[in-house]
C-alpha positions in Angstrom: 0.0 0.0 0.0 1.0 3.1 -0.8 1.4 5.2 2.1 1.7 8.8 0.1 -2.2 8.2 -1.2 -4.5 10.2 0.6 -6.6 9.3 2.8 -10.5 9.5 2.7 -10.1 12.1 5.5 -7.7 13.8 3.7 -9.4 14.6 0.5 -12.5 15.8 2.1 -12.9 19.3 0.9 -12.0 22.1 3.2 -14.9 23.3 5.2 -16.2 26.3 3.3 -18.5 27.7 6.6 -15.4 27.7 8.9 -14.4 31.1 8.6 -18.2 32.4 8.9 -18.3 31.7 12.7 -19.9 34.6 14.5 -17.3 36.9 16.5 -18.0 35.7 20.1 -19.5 38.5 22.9 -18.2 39.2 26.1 -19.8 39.6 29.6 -19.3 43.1 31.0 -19.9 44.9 34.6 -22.8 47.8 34.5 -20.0 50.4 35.5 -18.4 49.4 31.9 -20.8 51.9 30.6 -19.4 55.4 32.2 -15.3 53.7 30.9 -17.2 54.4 27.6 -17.9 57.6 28.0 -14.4 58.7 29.6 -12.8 57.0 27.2 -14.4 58.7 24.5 -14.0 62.3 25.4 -10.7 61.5 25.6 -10.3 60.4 21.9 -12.3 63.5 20.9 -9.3 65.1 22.8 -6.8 63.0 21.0 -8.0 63.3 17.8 -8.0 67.1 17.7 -11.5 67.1 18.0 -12.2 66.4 14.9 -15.4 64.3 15.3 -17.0 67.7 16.2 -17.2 67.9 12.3 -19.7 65.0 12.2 -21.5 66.4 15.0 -22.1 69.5 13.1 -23.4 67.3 10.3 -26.0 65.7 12.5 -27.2 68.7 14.0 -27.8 70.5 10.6 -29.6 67.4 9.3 -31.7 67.6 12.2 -32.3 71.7 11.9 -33.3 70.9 8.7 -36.0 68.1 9.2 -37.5 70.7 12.0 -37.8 73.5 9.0 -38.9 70.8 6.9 -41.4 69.5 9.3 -42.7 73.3 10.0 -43.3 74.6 6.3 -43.7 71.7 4.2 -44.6 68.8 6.7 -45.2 66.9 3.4 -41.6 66.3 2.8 -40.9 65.5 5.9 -40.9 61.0 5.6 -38.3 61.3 2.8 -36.2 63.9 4.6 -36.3 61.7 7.7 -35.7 58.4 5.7 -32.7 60.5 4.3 -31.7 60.8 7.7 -31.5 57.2 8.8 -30.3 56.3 5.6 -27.0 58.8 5.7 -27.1 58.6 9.4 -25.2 55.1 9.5 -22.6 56.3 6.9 -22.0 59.4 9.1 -21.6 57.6 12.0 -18.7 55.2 10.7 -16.2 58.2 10.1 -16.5 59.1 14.1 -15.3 55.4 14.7 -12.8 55.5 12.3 -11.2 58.3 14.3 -10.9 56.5 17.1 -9.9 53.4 14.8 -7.2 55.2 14.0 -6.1 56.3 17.3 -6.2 53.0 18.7 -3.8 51.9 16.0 -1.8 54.5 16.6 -2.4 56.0 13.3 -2.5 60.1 12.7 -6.1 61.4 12.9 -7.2 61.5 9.3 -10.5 63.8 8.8 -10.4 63.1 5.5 -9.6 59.2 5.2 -12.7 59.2 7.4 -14.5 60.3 5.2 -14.9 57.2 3.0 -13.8 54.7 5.5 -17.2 52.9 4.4 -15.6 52.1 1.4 -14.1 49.2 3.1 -17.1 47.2 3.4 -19.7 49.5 1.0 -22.2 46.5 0.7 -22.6 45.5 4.3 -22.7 49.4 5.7 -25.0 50.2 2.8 -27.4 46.9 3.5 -27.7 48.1 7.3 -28.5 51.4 6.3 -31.3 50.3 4.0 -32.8 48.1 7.0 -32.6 50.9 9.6 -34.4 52.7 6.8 -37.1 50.5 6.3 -37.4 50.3 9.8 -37.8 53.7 10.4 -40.1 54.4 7.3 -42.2 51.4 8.8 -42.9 53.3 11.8 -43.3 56.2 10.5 -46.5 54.6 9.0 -47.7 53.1 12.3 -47.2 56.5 13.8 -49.8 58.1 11.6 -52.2 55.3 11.7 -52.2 56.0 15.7 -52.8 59.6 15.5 -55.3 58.9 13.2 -57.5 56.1 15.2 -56.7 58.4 18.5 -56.9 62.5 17.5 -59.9 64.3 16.2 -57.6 67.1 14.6 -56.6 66.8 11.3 -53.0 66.1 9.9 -50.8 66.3 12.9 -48.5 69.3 13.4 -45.5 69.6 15.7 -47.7 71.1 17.8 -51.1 68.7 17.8 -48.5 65.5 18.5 -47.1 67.5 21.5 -50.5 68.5 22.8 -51.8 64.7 22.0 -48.4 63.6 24.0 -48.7 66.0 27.1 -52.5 66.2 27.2 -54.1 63.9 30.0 -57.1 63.1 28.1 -54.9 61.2 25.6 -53.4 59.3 27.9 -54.7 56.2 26.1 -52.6 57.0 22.8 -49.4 58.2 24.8 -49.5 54.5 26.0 -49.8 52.8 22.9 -47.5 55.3 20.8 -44.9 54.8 23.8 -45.4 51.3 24.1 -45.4 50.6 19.9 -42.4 53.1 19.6 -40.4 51.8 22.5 -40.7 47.8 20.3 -39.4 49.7 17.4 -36.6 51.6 19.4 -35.9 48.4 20.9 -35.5 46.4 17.7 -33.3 49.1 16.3 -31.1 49.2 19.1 -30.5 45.3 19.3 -29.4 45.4 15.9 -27.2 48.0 16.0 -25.3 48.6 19.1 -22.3 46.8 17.8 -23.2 46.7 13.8 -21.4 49.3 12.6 -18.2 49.2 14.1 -18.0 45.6 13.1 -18.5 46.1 9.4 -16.0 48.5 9.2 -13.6 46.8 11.1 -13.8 43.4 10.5 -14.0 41.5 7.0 -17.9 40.7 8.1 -21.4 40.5 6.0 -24.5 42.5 7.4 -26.7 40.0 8.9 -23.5 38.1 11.0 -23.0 42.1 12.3 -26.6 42.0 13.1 -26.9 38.6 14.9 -23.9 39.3 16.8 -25.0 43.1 17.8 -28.7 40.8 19.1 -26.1 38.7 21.1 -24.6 41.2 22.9 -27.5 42.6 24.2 -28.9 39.1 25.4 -25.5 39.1 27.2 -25.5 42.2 28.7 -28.8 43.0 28.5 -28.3 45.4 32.1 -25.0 47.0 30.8 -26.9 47.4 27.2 -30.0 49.2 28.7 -28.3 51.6 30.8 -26.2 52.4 27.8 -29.6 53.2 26.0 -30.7 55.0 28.2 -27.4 57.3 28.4 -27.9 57.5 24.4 -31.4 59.3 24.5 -30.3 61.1 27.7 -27.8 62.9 25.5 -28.8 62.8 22.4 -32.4 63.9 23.7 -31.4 66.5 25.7 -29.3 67.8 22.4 -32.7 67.9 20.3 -35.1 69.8 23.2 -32.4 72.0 24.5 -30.5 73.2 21.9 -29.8 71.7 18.5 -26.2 72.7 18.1 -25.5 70.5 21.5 -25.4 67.5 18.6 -21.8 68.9 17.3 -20.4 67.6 21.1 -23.1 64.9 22.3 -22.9 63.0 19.0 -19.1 62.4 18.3 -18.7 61.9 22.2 -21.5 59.2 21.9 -20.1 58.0 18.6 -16.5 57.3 20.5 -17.8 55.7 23.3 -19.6 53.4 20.9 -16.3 52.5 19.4 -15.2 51.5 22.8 -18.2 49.8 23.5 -17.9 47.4 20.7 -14.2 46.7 21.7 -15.5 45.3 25.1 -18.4 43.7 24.3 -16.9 41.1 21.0 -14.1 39.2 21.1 -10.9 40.6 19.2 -10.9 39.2 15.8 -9.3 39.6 12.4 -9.6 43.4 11.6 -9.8 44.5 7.7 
């Protein structure tokens, strides 16, 4: 017998499905959280502050939905869809800057810029869903205002009157409870997304199933960390608009940080 002749074993084909394990998540303390958010204000220190540039770009998109929504309320769905569809590519130039810091790379503004580019299908495939999320309830939003108000289209400030009147109190607590579902869904598949597909030679769904895992992991860690995002971001959109040019990079860098705690180091792209 010929011992150079392969064996059965041997000339099995290579399994094709071994490299498309999912990155693993990690278990982290509730105090993880606030590391984030240190950590982050110092990369918007460390990177010259440059992530203040996408802030600016968030908080004009946002001025601009609120003219929108004022004078021409009919534009408004495919401002906003606009919004969540640019929104993710926005938001993976504020990672890259603190990509590049922890690679001890010099802060690039403008390789930021199209750091997408590195994984153009699975960003843009995330962006679409967010989208289609968002448009979704945007739809179920109207449809609630309808069965609930007796006024006609809804203004800015009908919804806030509907919202902060007592006698509605039956449709604030199905618009809460339907919108907090849809904020929920949106946040399980995205705290870690983004980061991933930029970072790591990964498709869209694996970014999203992995982003669901997290949060099934961590779900007291992940929560807070919600609630810190509306807290800011929230207070950015009541208060004063231009709050966005510092709340939004900050939050952008801790999410960075975030996603380097909660998966397992892996191959980067």
């Amino acid at each position: 017998m010929n011992d150079s002749q392969p064996t059965q074993q041997d000339a099995q084909p290579p399994d094709r499905g071994a490299g498309l394990q999912l990155p693993k998540p990690r278990k982290i303390p509730v105090t993880a959280v606030f590391g984030w958010i240190a950590r982050a204000w110092d990369d918007m220190g460390g990177t010259g502050f440059r992530g203040v540039f996408y802030g600016g770009v968030f908080a004009m998109m946002g001025l601009l939905i609120t003219v929108v929504y004022a004078t021409h309320w009919q534009l408004t769905m495919g401002l906003t869809a606009g919004f969540f569809l640019v929104g993710p590519f926005v938001c993976t130039g504020i990672y890259e800057l603190s990509r590049q810091r922890e690679r001890g790379e010099r802060a690039d503004l403008f390789a930021t810029l199209t750091c997408w580019r590195r994984n153009l299908g699975g960003v843009a495939f995330f962006a679409a869903i967010v989208t289609f999320t968002m448009i979704v309830w945007a739809r179920v939003s109207i449809v609630l205002f309808a069965l609930f108000s007796t006024t006609d289209f809804p203004t800015l400030q009908s919804i806030l009157g509907q919202i902060i009147s007592f006698e509605n109190l039956e449709f604030l607590l199905v618009w809460s409870g339907v919108g907090f579902l849809f904020a929920s869904l949106v946040f399980a598949i995205s705290v870690v997304a983004i980061p991933l597909l930029i970072d790591r030679r990964i498709d869209t769904m694996m970014s999203i199933f992995t982003s669901v895992r997290v949060l099934v992991e961590n779900p007291g860690p992940m929560y807070l960390w919600a609630f810190l995002i509306v807290l800011f971001i929230g207070v950015s959109l009541l208060a004063y608009m231009w709050l966005l040019v510092i709340t939004a990079p900050l939050i952008g860098h801790a999410t960075w940080h975030a996603y380097r705690d909660l998966v397992e180091p892996g191959e980067p792209t």
